[in-house]
C-alpha positions in Angstrom: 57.6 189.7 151.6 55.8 186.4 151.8 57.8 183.1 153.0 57.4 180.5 150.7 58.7 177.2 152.1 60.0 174.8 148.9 59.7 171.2 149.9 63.4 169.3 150.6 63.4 166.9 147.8 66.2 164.1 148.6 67.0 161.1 146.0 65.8 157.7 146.6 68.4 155.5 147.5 67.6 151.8 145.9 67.4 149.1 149.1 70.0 147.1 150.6 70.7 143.9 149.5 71.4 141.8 152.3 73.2 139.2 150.5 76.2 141.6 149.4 77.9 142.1 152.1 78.7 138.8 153.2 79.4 137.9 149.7 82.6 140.7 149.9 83.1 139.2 153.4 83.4 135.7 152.4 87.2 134.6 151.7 87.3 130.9 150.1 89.1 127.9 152.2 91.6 125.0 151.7 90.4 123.2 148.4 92.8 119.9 149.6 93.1 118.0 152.8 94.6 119.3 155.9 97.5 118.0 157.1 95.3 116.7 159.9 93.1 114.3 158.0 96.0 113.0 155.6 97.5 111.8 159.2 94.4 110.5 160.7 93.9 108.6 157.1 97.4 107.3 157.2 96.9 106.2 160.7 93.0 104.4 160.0 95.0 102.6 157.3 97.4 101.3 158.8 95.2 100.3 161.8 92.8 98.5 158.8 96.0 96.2 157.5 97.5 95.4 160.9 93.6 94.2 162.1 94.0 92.4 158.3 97.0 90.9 159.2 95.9 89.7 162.5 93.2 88.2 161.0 94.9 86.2 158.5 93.1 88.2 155.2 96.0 89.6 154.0 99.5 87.7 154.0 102.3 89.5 154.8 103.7 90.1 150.8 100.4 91.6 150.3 101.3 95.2 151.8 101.6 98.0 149.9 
C-alpha cells in the first residue's frame, strides 16, 4: 500500500481590524457639565461681580 499524504487545507481567516475593538470598548461620557465646573463657574462669577462692584462698573441694583 502506498502512503499518500493529502495536504491540510485550512480557511483563510480575513485580517483584524484594529479599529474594532476599541470601538466595542468605548462607552460614551457625560454630554453636560459636572457638578464640578457648574461650581467653579458659579464661584468665577461671582468673583467677576464683587471685583465689578469694587470697582464702581456695576452699581449695586445691577446684580442679577
Amino acid at each position: 500500500m502506498a502512503n499518500k499524504t493529502t495536504p491540510l487545507v485550512l480557511p483563510r481567516t480575513k485580517p483584524r481590524n484594529p479599529l474594532l475593538v476599541p470601538g466595542l470598548t468605548r462607552r460614551a461620557g457625560a454630554h453636560g457639565k459636572t457638578r464640578k465646573a457648574v461650581r467653579q463657574q458659579m464661584r468665577q462669577r461671582t468673583q467677576q461681580c464683587l471685583d465689578a462692584l469694587m470697582n464702581g462698573d456695576k452699581a449695586e441694583f445691577e446684580i442679577d
